[in-house]
C-alpha positions in Angstrom: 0.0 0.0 0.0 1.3 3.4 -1.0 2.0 6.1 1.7 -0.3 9.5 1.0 1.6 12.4 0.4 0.8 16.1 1.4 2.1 18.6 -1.1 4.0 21.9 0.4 4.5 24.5 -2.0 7.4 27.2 -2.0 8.9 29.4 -3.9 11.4 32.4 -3.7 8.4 34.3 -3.2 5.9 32.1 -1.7 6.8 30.4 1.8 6.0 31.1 5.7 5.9 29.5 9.0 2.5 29.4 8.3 2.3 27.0 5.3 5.1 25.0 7.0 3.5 23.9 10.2 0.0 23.8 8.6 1.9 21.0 5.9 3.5 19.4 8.9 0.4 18.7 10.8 -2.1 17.5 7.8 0.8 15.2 7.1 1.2 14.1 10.5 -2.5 13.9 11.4 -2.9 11.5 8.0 -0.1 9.3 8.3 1.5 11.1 4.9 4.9 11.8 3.8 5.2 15.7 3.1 6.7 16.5 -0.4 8.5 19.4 0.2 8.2 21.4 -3.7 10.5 24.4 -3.8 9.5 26.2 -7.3 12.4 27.9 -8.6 10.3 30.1 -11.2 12.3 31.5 -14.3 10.7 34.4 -14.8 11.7 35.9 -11.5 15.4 36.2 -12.5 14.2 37.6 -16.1 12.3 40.3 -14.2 14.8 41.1 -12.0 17.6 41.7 -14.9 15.1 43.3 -16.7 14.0 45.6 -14.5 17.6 46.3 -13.4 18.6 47.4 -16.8 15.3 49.6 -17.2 16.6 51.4 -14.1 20.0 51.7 -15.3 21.9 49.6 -13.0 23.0 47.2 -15.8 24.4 48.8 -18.8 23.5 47.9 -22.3 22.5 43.8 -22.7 23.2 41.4 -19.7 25.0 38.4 -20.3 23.8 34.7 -19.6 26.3 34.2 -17.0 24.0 36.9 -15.0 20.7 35.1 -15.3 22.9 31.6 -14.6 24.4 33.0 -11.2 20.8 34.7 -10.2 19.4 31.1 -10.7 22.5 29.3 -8.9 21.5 31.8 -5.9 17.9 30.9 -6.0 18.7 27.2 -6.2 21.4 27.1 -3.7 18.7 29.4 -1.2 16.0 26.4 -1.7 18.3 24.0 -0.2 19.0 25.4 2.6 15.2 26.1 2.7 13.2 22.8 2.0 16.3 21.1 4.8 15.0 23.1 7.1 11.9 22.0 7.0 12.7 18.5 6.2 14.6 18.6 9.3 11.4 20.0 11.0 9.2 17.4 9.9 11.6 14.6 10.6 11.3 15.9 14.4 8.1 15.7 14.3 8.1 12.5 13.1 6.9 13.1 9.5 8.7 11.5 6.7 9.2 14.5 3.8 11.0 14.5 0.5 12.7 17.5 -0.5 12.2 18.6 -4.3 13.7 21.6 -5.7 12.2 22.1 -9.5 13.4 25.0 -11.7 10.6 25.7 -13.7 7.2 27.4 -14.8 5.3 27.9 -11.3 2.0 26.9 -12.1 3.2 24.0 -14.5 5.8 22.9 -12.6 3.6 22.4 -9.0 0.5 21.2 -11.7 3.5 18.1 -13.2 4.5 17.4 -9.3 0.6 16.8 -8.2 0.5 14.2 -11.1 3.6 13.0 -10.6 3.7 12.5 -6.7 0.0 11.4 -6.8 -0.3 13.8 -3.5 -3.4 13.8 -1.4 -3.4 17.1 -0.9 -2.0 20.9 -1.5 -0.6 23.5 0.7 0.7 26.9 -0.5 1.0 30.3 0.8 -1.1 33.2 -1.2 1.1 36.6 -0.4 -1.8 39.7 0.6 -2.5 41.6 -2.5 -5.5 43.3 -3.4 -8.4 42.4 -4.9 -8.1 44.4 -7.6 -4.3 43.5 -8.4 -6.0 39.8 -8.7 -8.3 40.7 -11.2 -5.9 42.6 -13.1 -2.9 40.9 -13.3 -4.5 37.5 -12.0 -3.1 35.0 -9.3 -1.3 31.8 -9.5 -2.5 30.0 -6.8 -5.7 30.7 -7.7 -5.2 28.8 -11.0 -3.2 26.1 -9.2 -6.8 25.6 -7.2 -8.9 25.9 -10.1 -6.1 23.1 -11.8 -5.3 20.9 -9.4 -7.1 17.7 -9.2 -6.9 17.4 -5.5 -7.9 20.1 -2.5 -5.9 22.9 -2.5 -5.6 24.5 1.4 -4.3 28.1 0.9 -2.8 29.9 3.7 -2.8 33.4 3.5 0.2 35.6 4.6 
């Protein structure tokens, strides 16, 4: 028989102590492994160098090795992340699984629910106004609407 699995959700933008204890006890309270899913999105180091170079920081057209380094930083800040909370669940005697994905965020947490056939979702929605939703939309919102399973948002 296969153990359930509780998704937690993270990104460079999206995490809090919040999300983390709420994953840690659904998991606990169901007998699940937590899958730990860090979501280190691409577009987040394109809008940083882009918006960098609109305010004149970076002259003329940024190299590769920019956007490599900015993702290396991102990558190597996950780690440290998702073992934290590894190391948290562990002590509380849930079993998680760290995953670090570079990726799409709504694609990349939508493959990982099919792929990890979780039970559940947990991510984090950062405050934003209503109107900044409708206008520029919200991807957790679309992650609920996509997802297959429950999706249990916790707000910041």
């Amino acid at each position: 028989m296969k153990m359930k699995k509780i998704l937690l959700v993270l990104s460079t933008t999206r995490k809090s102590p919040q999300s983390v204890s709420a994953a840690i006890e659904a998991a606990k309270v169901a007998s699940a492994q937590l899958v730990i899913l860090f979501v280190v999105d691409r577009q987040l180091s394109d809008k940083v160098i882009r918006q960098l170079t609109e305010e004149g920081w970076i002259g003329g057209s940024p190299s590769d090795r920019l956007y490599q380094a900015m993702q290396a930083e991102y990558v190597a800040q996950a780690e440290v992340i998702v073992r934290e909370i590894q190391q948290q669940a562990e002590q509380a005697g849930v079993p998680a699984r760290p995953l670090i994905r570079e990726g799409d965020f709504i694609e990349t947490v939508l493959e990982v629910i099919a792929e990890q056939e979780v039970e559940q979702v947990i991510l984090t929605r950062r405050h934003r106004s209503t109107l900044s939703r409708i206008l520029f939309g919200s991807a957790v919102a679309e992650i609920q609407r996509r997802s297959p399973r429950p999706v249990k948002i916790i707000d910041e």
